[in-house]
Every structure is written in C-alpha cells, then in structure tokens.
C-alpha positions as CSV (number, residue, x, y, z in Angstrom):
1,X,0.0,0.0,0.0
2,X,1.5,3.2,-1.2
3,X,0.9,7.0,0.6
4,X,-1.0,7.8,-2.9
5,X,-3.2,4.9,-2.4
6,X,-4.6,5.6,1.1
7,X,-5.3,9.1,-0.7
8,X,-7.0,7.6,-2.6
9,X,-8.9,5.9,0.0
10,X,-9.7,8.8,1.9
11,X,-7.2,7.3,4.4
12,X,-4.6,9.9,4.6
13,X,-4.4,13.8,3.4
14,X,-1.8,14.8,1.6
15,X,-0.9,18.9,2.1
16,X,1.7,20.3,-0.3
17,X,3.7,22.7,1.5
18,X,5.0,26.2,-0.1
19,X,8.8,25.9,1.1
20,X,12.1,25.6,-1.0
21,X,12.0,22.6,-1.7
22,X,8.6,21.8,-1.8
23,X,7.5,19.5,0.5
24,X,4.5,17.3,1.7
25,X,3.3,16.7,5.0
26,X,0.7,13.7,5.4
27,X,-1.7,12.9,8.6
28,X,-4.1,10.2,8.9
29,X,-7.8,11.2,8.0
30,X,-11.1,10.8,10.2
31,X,-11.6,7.9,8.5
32,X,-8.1,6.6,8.4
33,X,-8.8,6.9,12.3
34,X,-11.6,4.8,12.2
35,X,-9.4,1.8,11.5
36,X,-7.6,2.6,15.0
37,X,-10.2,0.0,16.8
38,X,-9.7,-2.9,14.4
39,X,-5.9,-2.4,14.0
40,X,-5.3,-2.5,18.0
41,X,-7.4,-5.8,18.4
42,X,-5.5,-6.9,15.5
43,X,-2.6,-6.1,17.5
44,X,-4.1,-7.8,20.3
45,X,-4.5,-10.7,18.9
46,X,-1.1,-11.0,17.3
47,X,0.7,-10.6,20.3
48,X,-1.3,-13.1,22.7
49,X,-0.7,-15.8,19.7
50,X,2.9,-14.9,19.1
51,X,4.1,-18.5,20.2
52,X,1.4,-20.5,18.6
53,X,2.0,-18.8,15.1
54,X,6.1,-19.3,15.6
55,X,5.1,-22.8,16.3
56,X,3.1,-23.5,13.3
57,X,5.2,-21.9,10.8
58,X,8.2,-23.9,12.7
59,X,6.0,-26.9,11.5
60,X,5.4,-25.9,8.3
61,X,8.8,-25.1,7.6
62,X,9.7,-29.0,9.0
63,X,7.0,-30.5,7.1
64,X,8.7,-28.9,3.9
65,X,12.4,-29.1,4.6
66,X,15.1,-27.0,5.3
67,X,15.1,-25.9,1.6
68,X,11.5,-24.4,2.0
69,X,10.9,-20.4,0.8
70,X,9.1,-18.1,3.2
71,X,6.2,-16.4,1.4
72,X,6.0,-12.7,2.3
73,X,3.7,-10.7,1.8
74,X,5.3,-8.9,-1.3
75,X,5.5,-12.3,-2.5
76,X,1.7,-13.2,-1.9
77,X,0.8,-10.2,-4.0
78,X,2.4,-11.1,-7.1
C-alpha cells in the first residue's frame, strides 16, 4: 500500500507545502482513524498468539524441509 493509495482511499491527506523545496506533509484522516479499533485488536491478537503462530510456521517449515521459501507478503501479491 503506497501513501497515494490511502489518498485515494480517503485514508490519509496529503498537504503540499509552499517551502524551497517543496514538501509534503501527510496525517491520517477521520476515516483513516476509524481503523484505530480494528488495528489494535488486531494487534491484540497478534501478540497473545505470538508463540502459537512461531510454532506452526516452525511446523510448516519441517514439514517442507530445510530448503522451503518463506512467502511474504510482497510475494503473496504477485
């Protein structure tokens, strides 16, 4: 997800500046901020099943030998 995207979205605003050299300056909009509830419990979440996600991707990674590739996320979106 790029800045221009969560434009886009109505996420972020995006305020050109009148300096030399020009700059921007971006803040999360009242909508971006609406996300702030579901982000924390995903947070939440992530951090109370740290262990049992390490464990299953240990598995995974076992199950498929030492030789297995770790998909990322940049990876999934190809």
């Amino acid at each position: 997800m790029t800045l221009r995207r969560l434009e886009r979205s109505g996420m972020v605003s995006r305020t050109v500046l009148d300096t030399s050299p020009v700059a921007v300056e971006y803040a999360i909009s009242a909508l971006g901020r609406t996300l702030a509830g579901p982000f924390s419990a995903l947070y939440r979440w992530a951090v109370a099943y740290q262990d049992q996600v390490e464990g299953a991707r240990r598995a995974f990674d076992a199950q498929r030998g030492k030789g297995a590739r770790r998909l990322t996320l940049s990876r999934a979106r190809k």
